[in-house]
C-alpha positions, 0 to 999 in steps of 0.5 A, spaced: 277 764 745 280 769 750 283 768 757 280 771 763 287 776 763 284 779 757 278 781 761 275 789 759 269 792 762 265 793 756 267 786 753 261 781 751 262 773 753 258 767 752 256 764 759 252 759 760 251 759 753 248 766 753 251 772 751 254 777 757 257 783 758 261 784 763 260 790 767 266 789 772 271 785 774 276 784 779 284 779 780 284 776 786 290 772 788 289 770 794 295 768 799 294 760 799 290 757 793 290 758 786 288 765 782 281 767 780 277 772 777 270 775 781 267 778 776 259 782 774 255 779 768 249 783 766 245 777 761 243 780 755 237 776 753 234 776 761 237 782 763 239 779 770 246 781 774 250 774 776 256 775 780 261 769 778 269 767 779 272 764 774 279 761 776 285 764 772 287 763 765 281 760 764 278 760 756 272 763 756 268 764 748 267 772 746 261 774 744 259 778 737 255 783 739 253 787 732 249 794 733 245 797 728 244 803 727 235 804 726 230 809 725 223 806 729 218 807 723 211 804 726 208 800 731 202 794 730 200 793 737 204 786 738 210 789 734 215 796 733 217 795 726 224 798 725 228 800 718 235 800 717 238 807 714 242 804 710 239 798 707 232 799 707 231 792 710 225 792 715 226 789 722 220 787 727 221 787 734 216 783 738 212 789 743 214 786 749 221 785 748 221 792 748 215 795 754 220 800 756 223 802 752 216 804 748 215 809 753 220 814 749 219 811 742 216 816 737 216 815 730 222 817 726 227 817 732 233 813 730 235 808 736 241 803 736 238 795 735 243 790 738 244 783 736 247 777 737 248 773 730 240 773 728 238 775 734 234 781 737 237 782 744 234 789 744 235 796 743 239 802 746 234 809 745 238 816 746 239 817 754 234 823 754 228 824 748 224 831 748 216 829 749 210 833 748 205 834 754 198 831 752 195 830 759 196 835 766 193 838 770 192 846 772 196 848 777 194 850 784 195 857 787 200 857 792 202 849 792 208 852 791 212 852 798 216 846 796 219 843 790 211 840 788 210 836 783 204 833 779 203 828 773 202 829 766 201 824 760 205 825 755 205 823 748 207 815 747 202 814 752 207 814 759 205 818 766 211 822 769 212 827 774 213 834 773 213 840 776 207 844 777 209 850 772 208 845 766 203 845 761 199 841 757 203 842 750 209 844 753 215 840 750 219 837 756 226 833 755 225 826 759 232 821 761 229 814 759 233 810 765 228 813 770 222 816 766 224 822 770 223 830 768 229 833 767 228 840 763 224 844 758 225 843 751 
């Protein structure tokens, strides 16, 4: 158990009877009335943000969030099987727990799978990864007065846009918060 003074940026708690991090927090002591604590939660298992005060001094229960780290092996259609480097244990994560994050999975790449106990709560892909080209259209001559873009498909099956300079198989790195083109691998 840990007090709202012990409060981190970072630090995982059970709120709600789910775990939580805390993405910001803040001390106010107002001039008449007690202390209290305004904080930001993300949940873990919704992915939802909760704007919550605790009163001051309250004891709230940490969280034990483990990550490990893992190399993405295969997908059968409904699950993404994931393999322990260490251990070689193998690990199956339902697909729809992860839609977005298959957009960038290749097989081979090793990701970050964070748990809480037994529980899969998700899994942290590198910010940016370096995907191939499958799909794009020629580009236009003299479409080019402004920054134009067009849609390209790239190997995991995700459309994005890109610039009209790339090609079908061109490699290009994409940042996997946004699904956006950042550069020319």
């Amino acid at each position: 158990m840990i007090t709202t003074a012990d409060f981190k940026t970072g630090m995982t708690i059970i709120y709600n009877g789910d775990p939580c991090v805390i993405l910001d927090f803040q001390h106010v002591k107002p001039g008449k009335g007690q202390a209290f604590v305004r904080t930001k939660l993300r949940n873990f298992r919704t992915g939802s943000t909760i704007d919550y005060s605790f009163n001051a001094g309250v004891k709230v229960e940490q969280a034990l969030i483990e990550k490990h780290k893992m190399q993405y092996s295969y997908s059968t259609g409904d699950a993404f099987c994931f393999m322990d480097t260490e251990t070689w244990e193998q690990l199956d994560i339902p697909a729809q727990r992860l839609k977005w994050e298959s957009n960038f999975m290749l097989e081979g790449m090793e990701v970050e799978v964070v748990m809480y106990g037994s529980e899969v709560l998700g899994v942290n892909i590198p910010e940016k990864v370096t995907l191939t080209v499958t799909e794009s259209a020629p580009a236009v001559a003299g479409n080019t007065a402004t920054n134009a873009l067009k849609e390209a498909k790239l190997e995991t099956g995700f459309t994005t846009k890109v610039p009209m300079f790339v090609n079908e198989g061109d490699k290009i790195i994409v940042t996997t918060e946004d699904g956006k083109y950042s550069s020319r691998a």
